[in-house]
C-alpha positions as CSV (number, residue, x, y, z in Angstrom):
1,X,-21.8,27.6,-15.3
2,X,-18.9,26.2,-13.0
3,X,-19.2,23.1,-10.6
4,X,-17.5,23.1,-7.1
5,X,-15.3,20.2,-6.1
6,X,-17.9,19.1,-3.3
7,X,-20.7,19.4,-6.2
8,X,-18.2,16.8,-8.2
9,X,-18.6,14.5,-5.2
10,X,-22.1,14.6,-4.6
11,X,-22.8,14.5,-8.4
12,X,-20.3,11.2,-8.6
13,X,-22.2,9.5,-5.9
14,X,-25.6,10.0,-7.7
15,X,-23.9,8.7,-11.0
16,X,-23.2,5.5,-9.1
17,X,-26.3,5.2,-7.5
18,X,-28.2,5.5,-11.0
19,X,-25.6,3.2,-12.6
20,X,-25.6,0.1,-10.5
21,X,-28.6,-1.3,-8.0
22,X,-25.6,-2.7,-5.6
23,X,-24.7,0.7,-4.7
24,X,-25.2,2.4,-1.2
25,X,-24.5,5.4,1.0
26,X,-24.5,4.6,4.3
27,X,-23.2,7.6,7.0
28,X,-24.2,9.9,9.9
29,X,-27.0,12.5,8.7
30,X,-26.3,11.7,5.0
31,X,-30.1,11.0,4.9
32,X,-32.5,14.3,5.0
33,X,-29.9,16.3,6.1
34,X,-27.5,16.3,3.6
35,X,-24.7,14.9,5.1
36,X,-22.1,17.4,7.5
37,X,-21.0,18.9,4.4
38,X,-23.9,18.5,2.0
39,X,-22.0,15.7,0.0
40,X,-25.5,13.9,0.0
41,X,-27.9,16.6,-0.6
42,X,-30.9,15.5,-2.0
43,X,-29.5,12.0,-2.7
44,X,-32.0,10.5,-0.3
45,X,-35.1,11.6,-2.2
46,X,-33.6,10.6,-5.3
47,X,-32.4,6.9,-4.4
48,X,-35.2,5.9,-1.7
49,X,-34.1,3.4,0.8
50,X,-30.2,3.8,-0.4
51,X,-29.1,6.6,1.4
52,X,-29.3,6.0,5.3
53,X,-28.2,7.4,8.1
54,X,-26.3,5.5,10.4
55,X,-25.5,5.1,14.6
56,X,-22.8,7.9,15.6
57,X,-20.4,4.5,15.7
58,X,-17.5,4.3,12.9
59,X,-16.9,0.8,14.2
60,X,-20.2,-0.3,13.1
61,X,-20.4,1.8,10.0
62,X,-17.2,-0.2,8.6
63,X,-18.1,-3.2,9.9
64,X,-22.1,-2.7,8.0
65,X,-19.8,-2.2,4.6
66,X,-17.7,-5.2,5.0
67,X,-20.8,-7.4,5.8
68,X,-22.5,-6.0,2.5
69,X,-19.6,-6.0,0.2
70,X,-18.9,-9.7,1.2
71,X,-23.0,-10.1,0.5
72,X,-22.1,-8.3,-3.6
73,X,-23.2,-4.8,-2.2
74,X,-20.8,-1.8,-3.0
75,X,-21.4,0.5,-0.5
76,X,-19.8,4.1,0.4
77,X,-19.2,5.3,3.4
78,X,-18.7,8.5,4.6
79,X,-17.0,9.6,7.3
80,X,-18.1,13.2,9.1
81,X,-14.0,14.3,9.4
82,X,-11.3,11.9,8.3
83,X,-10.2,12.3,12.0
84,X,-13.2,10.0,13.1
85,X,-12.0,7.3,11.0
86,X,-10.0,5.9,13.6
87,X,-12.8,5.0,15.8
88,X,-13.4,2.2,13.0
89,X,-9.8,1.5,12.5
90,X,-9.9,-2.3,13.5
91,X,-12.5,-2.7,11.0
92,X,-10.5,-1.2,8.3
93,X,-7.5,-2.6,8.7
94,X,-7.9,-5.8,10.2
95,X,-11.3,-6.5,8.1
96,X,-11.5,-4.8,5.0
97,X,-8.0,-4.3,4.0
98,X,-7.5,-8.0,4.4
99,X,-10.5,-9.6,3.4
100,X,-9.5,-11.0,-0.1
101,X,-6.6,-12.1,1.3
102,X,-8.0,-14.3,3.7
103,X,-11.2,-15.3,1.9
104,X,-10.4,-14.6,-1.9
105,X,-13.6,-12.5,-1.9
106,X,-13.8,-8.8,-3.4
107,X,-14.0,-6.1,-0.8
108,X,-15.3,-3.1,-2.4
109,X,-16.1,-0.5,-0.1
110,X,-15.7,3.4,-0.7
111,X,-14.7,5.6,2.6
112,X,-14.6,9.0,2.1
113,X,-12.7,10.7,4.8
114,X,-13.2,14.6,4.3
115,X,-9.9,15.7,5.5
116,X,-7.4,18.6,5.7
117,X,-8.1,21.9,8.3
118,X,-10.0,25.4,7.9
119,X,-9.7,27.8,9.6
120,X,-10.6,27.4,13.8
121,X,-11.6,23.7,13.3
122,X,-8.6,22.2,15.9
123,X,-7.4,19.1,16.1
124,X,-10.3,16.8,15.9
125,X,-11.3,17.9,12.5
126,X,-8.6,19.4,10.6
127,X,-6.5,15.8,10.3
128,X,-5.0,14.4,7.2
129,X,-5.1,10.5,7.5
130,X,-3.5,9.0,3.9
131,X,0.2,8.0,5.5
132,X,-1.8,6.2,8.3
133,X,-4.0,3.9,5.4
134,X,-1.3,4.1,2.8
135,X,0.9,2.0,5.2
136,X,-1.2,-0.7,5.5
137,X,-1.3,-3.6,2.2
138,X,-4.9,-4.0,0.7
139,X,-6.0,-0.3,1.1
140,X,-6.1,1.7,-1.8
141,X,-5.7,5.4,-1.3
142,X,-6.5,8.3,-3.1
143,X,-6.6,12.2,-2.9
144,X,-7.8,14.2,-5.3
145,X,-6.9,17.6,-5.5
146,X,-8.6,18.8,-8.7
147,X,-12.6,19.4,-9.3
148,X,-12.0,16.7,-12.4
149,X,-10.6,13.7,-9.9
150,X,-12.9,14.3,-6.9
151,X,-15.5,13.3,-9.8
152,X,-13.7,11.0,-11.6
153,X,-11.8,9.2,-9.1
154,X,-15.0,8.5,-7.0
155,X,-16.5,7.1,-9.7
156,X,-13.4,4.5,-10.2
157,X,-13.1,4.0,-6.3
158,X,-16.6,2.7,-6.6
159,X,-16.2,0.3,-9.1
160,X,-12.9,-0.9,-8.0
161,X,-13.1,-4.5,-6.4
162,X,-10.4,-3.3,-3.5
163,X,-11.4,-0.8,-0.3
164,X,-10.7,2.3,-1.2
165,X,-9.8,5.4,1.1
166,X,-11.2,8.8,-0.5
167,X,-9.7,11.7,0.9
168,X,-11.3,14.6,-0.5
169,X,-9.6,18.0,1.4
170,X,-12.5,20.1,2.9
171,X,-10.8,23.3,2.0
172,X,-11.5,22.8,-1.6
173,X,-14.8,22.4,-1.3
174,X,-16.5,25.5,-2.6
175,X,-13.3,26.8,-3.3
176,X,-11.9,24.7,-6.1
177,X,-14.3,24.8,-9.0
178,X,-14.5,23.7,-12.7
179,X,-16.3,24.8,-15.7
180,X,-17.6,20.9,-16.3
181,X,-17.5,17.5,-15.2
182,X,-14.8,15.7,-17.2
183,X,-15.6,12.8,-19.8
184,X,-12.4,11.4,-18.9
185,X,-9.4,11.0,-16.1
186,X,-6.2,9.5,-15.7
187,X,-6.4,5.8,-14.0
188,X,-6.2,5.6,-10.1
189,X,-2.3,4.8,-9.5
190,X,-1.3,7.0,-12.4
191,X,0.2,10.9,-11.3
192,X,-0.4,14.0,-13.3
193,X,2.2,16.8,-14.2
194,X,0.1,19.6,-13.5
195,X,2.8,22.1,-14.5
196,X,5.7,21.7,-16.7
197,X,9.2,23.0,-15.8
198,X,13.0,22.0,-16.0
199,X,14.6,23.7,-12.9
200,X,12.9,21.4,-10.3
201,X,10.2,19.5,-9.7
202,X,7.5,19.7,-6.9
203,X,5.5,16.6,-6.2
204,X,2.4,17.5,-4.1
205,X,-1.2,16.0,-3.7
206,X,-4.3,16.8,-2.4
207,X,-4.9,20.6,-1.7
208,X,-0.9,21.3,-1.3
209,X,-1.1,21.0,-5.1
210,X,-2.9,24.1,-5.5
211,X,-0.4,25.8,-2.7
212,X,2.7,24.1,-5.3
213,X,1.0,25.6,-8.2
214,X,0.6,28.9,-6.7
215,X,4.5,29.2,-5.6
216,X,5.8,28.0,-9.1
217,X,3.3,30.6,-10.3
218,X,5.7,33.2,-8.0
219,X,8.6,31.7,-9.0
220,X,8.1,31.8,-12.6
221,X,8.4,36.1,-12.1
222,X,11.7,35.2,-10.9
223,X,13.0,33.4,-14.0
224,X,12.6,29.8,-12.2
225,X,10.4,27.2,-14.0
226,X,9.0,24.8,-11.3
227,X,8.0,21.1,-12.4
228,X,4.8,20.4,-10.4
229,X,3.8,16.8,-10.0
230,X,0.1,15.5,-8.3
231,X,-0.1,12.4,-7.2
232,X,-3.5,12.0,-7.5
233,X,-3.2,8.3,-5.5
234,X,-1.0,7.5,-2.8
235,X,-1.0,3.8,-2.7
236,X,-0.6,2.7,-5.3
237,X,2.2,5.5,-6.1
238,X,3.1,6.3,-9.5
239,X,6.8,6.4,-8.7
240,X,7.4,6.1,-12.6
241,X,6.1,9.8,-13.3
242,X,8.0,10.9,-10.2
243,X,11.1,9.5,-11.6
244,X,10.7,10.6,-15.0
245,X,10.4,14.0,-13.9
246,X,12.9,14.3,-11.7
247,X,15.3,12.8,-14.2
248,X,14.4,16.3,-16.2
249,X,15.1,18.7,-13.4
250,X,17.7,17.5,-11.1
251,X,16.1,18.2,-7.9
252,X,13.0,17.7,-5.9
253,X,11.0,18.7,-3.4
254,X,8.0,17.1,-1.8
255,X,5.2,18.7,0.2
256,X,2.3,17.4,2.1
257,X,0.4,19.0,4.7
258,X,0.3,15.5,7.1
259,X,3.1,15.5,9.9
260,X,6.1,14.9,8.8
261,X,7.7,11.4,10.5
262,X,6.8,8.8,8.4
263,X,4.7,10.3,5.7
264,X,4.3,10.0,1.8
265,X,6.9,13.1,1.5
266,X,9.4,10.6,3.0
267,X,8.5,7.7,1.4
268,X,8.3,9.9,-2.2
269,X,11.9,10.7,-1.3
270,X,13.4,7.4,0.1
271,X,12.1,5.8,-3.5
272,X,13.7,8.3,-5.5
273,X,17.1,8.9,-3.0
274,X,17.2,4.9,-3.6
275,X,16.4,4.5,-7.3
276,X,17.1,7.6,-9.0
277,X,20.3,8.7,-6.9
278,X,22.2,9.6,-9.7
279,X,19.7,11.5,-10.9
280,X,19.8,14.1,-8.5
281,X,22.2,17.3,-8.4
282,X,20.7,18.5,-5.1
283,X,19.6,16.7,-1.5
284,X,16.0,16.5,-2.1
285,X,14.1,18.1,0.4
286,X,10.3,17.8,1.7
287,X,7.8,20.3,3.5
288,X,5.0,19.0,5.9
289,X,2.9,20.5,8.6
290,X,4.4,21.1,12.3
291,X,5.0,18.1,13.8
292,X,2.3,19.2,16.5
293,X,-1.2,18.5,17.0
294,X,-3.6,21.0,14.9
295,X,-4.4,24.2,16.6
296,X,-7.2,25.8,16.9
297,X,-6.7,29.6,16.6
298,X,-7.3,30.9,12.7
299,X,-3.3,32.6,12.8
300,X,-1.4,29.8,14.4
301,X,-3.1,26.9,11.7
302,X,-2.2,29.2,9.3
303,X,1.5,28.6,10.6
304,X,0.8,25.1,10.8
305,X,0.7,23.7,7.4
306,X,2.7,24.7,4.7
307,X,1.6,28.0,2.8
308,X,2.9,29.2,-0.5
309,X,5.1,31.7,1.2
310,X,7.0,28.5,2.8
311,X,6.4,26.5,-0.5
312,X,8.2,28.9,-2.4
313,X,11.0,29.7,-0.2
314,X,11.8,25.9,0.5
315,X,11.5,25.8,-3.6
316,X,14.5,28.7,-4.1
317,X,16.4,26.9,-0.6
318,X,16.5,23.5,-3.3
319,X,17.7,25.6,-6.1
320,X,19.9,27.0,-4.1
321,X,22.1,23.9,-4.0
């Protein structure tokens, strides 16, 4: 029997709901319904009273969770598309993100932001927000790309005394799966190298892992053995493991499906171009989405984001050097 990476999810939050009293999901049609994704199905008949739907205003479902964590509640909040999130910006950067800095009291609240496109969804739903969060200090932010960490991860987001900014990618939803929930998972801050190789290394997180894998599985049939490196957690960033692998292979390329002005592809390279110069024998090089609003129509999102084809050919153009 295998478990889907949104059955990880929902399964996490239920964990946390049975394991501490303090906990609360708190989101538009996460009650009876389910949630927009089913991330809460049949949570609200299990935990009475602690899964509750709220107005159809992001504002006020931050603000809610700030209230309750300063009150020793450790709510979760979820989000119906990561794009939304912005409607309760102010709240999560002006409030929670800076809330023990101000008050030396604990904020820990759990947004999960289901991000990342499929197919004909446009631009108000198919937006990948960690580079917005990550910039700001007192945000932690995470993305899971493997059925193991959307379980794990949530579970340590929970318990975590910080806000934390879940992005789980709606493409691997039912199409990531597991054969069972892991015992155990690497620490929130810490990467994973998620393939082994010396030629180069490809750091990647959140569903572009699965598109790195993929092309150093192509690669590998041309004699070329491709590094690939998850993140797992964007801020913090586990620039250690980055390093460390890098320092094996010589050169590196970074891929993310957010735009690419001022994203964690650039800030991956800046760190190592700045501390690990010498250890480069090629420019590194990064891969991001068009630098365009997400469109709607199934073949030009296709284009839009980075596909294994484009993984894979800006892989051999780093090689080349």
């Amino acid at each position: 029997m295998s478990i889907t990476y949104l059955e990880a999810i929902r399964e996490a939050q239920a964990r946390a709901l049975a394991q501490d009293p303090r906990v609360f999901i708190y989101g538009q049609d996460v009650g009876a319904f389910g949630g927009a994704f089913k991330a809460t199905k049949n949570l609200a008949a299990q935990f009475p009273g602690r899964v509750i739907d709220a107005p159809i205003s992001e504002d006020a479902m931050v603000g809610m969770a700030v209230g309750a964590a300063i009150e020793g509640m450790r709510p979760i909040i979820e989000m119906q598309y990561a794009d939304f999130s912005t409607a309760g910006f102010n709240q999560i950067v002006n409030q929670a993100a800076t809330l023990h800095w101000r008050t030396n009291l604990p904020c820990p609240v759990t947004i999960r932001l289901p991000c990342g496109g499929t197919s004909g969804s446009g631009p108000f739903h198919s937006q990948t927000m960690e580079s917005v969060y990550a910039h700001y200090p007192g945000l932690i932010v995470v993305t899971p790309a493997t059925v193991e960490d959307a379980y794990g991860m949530l579970l340590e987001a929970v318990a975590i005394d910080d806000p934390v900014i879940f992005c789980e990618h709606k493409q691997l939803y039912n199409h990531l799966k597991a054969d069972e929930l892991p015992r155990e998972t690497l620490p929130i801050g810490k990467a994973r190298i998620a393939r082994e190789g010396r030629d180069m290394t490809i750091v990647a997180y959140s569903a572009m892992v699965q598109e790195a894998l993929a092309a150093a599985d192509e690669l590998a049939t041309e004699g070329l053995h491709v590094e690939v490196v998850d993140l797992r957690s964007v801020k913090p960033l586990d620039t250690d493991t980055v390093m460390a692998s890098v320092a094996r292979t010589g050169r590196l390329l970074c891929v993310g499906e957010s735009w690419p002005w001022g994203g964690v592809t650039a800030e991956v390279i800046a760190r190592v171009a700045t501390e690990g110069f010498g250890l480069l024998d090629a420019p590194p090089q990064r891969l991001n989405c068009r630098d365009t609003p997400v469109p709607y129509h199934p073949n030009l999102r296709a284009a839009h984001r980075p596909t294994i084809r484009a993984v894979a050919a800006a892989a051999r153009s780093v090689l080349r050097h």
